[in-house]
C-alpha positions in Angstrom: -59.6 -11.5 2.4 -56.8 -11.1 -0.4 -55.0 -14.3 -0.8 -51.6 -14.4 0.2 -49.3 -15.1 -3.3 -47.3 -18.0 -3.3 -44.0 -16.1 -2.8 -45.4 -14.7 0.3 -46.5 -18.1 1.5 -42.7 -19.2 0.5 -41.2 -16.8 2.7 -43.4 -17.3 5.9 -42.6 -20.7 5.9 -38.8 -19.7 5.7 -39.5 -17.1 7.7 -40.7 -19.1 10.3 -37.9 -21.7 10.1 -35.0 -19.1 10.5 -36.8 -17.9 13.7 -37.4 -21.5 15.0 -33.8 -21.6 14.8 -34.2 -24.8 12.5 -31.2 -22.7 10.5 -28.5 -21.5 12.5 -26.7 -17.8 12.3 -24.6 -17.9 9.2 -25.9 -21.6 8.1 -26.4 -21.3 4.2 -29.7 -22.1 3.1 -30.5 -24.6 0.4 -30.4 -23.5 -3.1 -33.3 -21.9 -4.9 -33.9 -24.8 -7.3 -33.8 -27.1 -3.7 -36.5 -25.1 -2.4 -38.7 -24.5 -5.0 -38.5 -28.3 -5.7 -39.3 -28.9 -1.9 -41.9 -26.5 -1.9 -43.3 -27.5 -5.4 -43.1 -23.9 -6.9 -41.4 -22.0 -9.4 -37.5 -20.4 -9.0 -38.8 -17.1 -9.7 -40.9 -17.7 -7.0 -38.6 -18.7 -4.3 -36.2 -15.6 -5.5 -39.1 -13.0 -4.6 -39.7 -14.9 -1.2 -36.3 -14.8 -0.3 -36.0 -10.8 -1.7 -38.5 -10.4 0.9 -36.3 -12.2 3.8 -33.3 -9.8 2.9 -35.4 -6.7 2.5 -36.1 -7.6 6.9 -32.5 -8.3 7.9 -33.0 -12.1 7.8 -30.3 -13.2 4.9 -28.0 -12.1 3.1 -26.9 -13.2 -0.5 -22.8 -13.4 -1.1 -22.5 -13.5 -4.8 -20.9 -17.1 -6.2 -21.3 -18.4 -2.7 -25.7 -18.6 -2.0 -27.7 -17.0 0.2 -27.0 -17.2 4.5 -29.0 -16.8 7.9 -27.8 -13.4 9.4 -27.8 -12.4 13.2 -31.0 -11.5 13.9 -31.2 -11.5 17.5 -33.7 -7.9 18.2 -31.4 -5.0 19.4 -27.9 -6.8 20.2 -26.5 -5.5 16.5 -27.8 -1.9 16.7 -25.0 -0.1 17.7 -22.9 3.3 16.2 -20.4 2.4 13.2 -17.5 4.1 15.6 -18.3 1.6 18.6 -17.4 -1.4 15.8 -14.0 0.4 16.5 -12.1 -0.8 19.6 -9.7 1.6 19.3 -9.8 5.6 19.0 -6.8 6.3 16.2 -7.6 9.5 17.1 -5.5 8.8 20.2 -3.4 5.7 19.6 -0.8 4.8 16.7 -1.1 1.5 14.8 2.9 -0.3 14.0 2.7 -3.0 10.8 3.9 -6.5 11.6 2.6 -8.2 8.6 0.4 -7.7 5.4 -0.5 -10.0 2.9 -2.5 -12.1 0.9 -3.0 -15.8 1.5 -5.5 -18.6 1.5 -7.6 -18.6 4.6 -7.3 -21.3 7.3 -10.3 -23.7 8.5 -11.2 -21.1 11.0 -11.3 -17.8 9.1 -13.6 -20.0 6.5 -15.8 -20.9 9.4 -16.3 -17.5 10.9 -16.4 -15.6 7.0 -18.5 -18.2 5.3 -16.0 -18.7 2.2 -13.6 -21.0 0.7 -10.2 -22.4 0.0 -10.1 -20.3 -3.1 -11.7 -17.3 -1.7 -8.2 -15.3 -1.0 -8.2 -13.3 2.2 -5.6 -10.2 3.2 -3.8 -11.0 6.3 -2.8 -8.2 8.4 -1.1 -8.3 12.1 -0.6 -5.3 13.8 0.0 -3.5 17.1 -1.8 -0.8 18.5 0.7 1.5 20.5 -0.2 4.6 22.8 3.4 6.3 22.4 6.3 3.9 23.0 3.6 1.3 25.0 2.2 -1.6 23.4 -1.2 -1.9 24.2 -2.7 -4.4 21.9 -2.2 -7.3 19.1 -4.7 -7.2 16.2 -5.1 -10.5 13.8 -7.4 -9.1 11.2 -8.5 -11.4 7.8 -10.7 -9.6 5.0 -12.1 -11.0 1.5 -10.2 -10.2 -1.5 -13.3 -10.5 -3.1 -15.2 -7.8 -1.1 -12.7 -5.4 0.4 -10.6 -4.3 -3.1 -7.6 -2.8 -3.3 -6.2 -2.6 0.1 -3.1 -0.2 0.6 -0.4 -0.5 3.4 -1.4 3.2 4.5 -4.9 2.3 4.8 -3.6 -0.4 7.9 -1.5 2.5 9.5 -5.6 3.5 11.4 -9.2 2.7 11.0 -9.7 0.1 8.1 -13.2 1.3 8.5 -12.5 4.4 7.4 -11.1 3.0 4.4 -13.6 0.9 3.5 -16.4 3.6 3.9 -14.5 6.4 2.2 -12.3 4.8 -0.7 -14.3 1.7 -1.4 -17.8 3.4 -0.9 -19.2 0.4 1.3 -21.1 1.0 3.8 -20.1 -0.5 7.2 -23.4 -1.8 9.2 -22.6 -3.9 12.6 -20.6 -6.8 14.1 -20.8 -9.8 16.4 -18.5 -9.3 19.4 -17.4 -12.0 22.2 -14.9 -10.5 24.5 -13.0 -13.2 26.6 -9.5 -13.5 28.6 -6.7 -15.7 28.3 -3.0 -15.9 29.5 -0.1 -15.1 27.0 1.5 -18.0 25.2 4.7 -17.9 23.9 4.0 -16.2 20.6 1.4 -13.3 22.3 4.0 -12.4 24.9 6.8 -12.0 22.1 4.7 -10.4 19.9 3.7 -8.0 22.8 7.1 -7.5 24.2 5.9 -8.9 27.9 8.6 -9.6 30.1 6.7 -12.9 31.1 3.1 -14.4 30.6 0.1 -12.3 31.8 -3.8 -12.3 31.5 -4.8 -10.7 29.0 -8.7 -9.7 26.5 -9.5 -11.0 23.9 -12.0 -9.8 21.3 -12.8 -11.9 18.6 -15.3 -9.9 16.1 -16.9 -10.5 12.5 -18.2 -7.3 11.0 -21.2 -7.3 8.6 -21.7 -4.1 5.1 -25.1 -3.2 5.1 -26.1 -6.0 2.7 -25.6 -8.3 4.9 -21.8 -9.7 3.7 -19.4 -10.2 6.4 -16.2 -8.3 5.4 -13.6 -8.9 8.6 -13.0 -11.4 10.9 -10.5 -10.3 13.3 -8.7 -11.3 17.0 -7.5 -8.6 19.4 -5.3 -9.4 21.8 -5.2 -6.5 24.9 -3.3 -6.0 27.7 -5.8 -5.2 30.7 -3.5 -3.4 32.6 -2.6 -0.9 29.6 -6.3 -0.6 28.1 -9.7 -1.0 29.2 -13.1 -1.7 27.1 -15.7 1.1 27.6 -19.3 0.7 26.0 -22.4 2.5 26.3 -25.4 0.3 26.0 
């Protein structure tokens, strides 16, 4: 039998610690020098192991930042690029609150896997159907990754941008869809008359190498919109 080469032997053993769990979704792993020190082999060893790890959806590298434990959970990813789209801006209108750049708060560095000096575009906007507001969006993107972004691009699918202008290719997301009541600010924000339950969608959106791109928070009113998803 052939024997296996180091780098092979490198990335079972990571391998086999990603799928233990013993690193968690979006947990960076140690650096390459850590490794090969831990494992008592070369860097250029540990970099064709963990080549191999991207190359089957394991990690992902984010340049100036190291290399991270993607979602690999079989089959709760795979789904079309429009589904990553709650809405269909084929049908409803999008009306600009706010657009800008700004250092990202403890969460959005959390869910994105940056830093205090990793800039982030901050854009809030509704999501109308006529004269009805049907939604709140809260949407925070990389500077770094998503270049360039116009106001007009904001007015419907960002995706669409992205793909088309920017030439990066849009993969999958994590969803968790929950419900709250209005507070102060949502009902405002949504023009409610008083506090009322209302969907929320909280989603981080992956390119095809592996980067996540968006985190974003929608706010929806149930009784104006409802979620509908083939599986």
């Amino acid at each position: 039998m052939k024997e296996t080469p180091k780098y092979g032997i490198v990335a079972n053993r990571l391998r086999q610690q990603i799928l233990e769990k013993q690193y968690q979704i979006n947990e960076q792993l140690p650096q390459e020098t850590a490794i090969a020190k831990s494992l008592n082999v070369s860097r250029i060893t540990v970099r064709k192991a963990l080549d191999i790890l991207v190359n089957e959806d394991l990690i992902y590298r984010i340049q100036g930042s190291g290399t991270f434990v993607k979602d690999n959970q079989p089959g709760e990813n795979i789904q079309s690029k429009r589904a990553l789209e709650i809405f269909d801006f084929d049908k409803y209108q999008v009306k600009l609150i706010n657009f800008g750049v700004s250092k990202p708060s403890q969460t959005v560095m959390e869910q994105m896997n940056i830093n205090q000096f990793d800039l982030t575009y901050e854009i809030e906007r509704l999501i109308m159907d006529g004269e009805k507001i049907i939604a709140l969006q809260n949407i925070f993107m990389p500077v770094k990754i998503i270049q360039g972004m116009q106001m007009d691009s904001l007015m419907g699918s960002i995706y669409e941008f992205i793909e088309k202008e920017l030439d990066l290719g849009v993969d999958s997301a994590i969803r968790t869809i929950s419900s709250e009541i209005s507070n102060d600010e949502t009902s405002r924000l949504l023009d409610l008359a008083k506090p009322e339950p209302l969907l929320t969608v909280e989603q981080r959106s992956f390119l095809d190498n592996g980067q996540i791109f968006e985190y974003a928070y929608t706010y929806i009113r149930s009784s104006q919109f409802s979620l509908h998803e083939s599986i």
